[in-house]
C-alpha positions in Angstrom: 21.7 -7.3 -1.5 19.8 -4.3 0.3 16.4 -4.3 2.0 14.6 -1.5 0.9 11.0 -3.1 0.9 10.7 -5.3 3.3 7.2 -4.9 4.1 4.8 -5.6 1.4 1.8 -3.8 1.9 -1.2 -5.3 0.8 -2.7 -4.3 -2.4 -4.7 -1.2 -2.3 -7.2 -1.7 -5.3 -8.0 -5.2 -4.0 -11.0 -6.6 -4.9 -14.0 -5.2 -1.9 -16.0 -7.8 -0.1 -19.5 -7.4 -1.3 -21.2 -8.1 2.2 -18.9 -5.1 3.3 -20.6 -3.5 6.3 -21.0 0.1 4.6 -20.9 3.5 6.3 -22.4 6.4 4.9 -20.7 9.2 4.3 -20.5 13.2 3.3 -17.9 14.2 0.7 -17.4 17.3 -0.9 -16.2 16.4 -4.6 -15.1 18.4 -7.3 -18.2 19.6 -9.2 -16.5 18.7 -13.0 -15.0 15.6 -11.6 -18.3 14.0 -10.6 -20.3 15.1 -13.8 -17.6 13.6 -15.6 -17.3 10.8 -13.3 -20.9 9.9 -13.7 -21.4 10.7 -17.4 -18.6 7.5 -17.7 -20.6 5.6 -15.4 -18.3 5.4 -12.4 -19.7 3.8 -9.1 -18.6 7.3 -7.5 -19.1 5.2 -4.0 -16.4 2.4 -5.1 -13.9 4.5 -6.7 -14.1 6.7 -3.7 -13.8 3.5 -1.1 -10.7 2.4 -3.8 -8.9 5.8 -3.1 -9.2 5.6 0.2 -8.7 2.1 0.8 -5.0 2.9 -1.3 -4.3 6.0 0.8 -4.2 3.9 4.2 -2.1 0.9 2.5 0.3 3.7 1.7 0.2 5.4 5.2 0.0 2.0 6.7 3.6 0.8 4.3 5.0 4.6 5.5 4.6 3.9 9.4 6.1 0.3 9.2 8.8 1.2 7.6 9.4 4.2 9.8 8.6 1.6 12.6 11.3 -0.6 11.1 14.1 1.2 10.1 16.4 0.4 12.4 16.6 -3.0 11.9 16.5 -2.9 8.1 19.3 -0.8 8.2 20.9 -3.1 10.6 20.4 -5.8 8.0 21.5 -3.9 5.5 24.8 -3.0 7.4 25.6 -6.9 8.5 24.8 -7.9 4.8 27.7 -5.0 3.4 30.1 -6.2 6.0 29.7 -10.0 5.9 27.7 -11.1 2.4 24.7 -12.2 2.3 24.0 -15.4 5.1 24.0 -19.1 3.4 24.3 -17.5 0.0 26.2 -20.2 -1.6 23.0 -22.0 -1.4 21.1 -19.8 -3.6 20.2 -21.3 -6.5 19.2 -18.3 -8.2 
C-alpha cells in the first residue's frame, strides 16, 4: 500500500459562512462570461469567492505535499521493504 494522498485538503466548494466578513473587490472578468453568467442568474460574487476559495485548497494540498514528501516517501519505502505494520489485523 502507497501513500500518495496523505493530506486531505479540505473541500473547496464548501458551503460559505453567511456572516462571512466580506471584502470588496475589483475584478476584471471576461465581458461574454459575465453577460452569460448573469443572464443564468449566477451570484457572480459567490462563484467568484468558490473559485478562489478552490484555487488556495489546491495550492494549500500542492505546498503540503511538497512540505511532506520526504517522509511519505519514507513511508512508502519502509512499507515496500517490510509490509504494511499490524496488517494481519486488518479486517478489510
Amino acid at each position: 500500500m502507497r501513500i500518495d494522498y496523505a493530506h486531505i485538503a479540505e473541500a473547496a466548494l464548501r458551503k460559505l459562512a453567511l456572516n462571512a466578513i466580506r471584502q470588496p473587490a475589483n475584478l476584471s472578468i471576461d465581458s461574454k462570461l459575465m453577460k452569460e453568467a448573469k443572464g443564468l442568474d449566477v451570484n457572480v460574487s459567490r462563484a467568484a469567492e468558490a473559485g478562489i476559495a478552490e484555487a488556495v485548497a489546491a495550492e494549500k494540498t500542492r505546498l503540503w505535499k511538497l512540505e511532506n514528501r520526504a517522509t511519505m516517501e519514507a513511508w512508502n519505502d519502509y512499507a515496500e521493504k517490510h509490509g504494511i505494520p499490524l496488517k494481519e489485523h486488518r479486517q478489510f
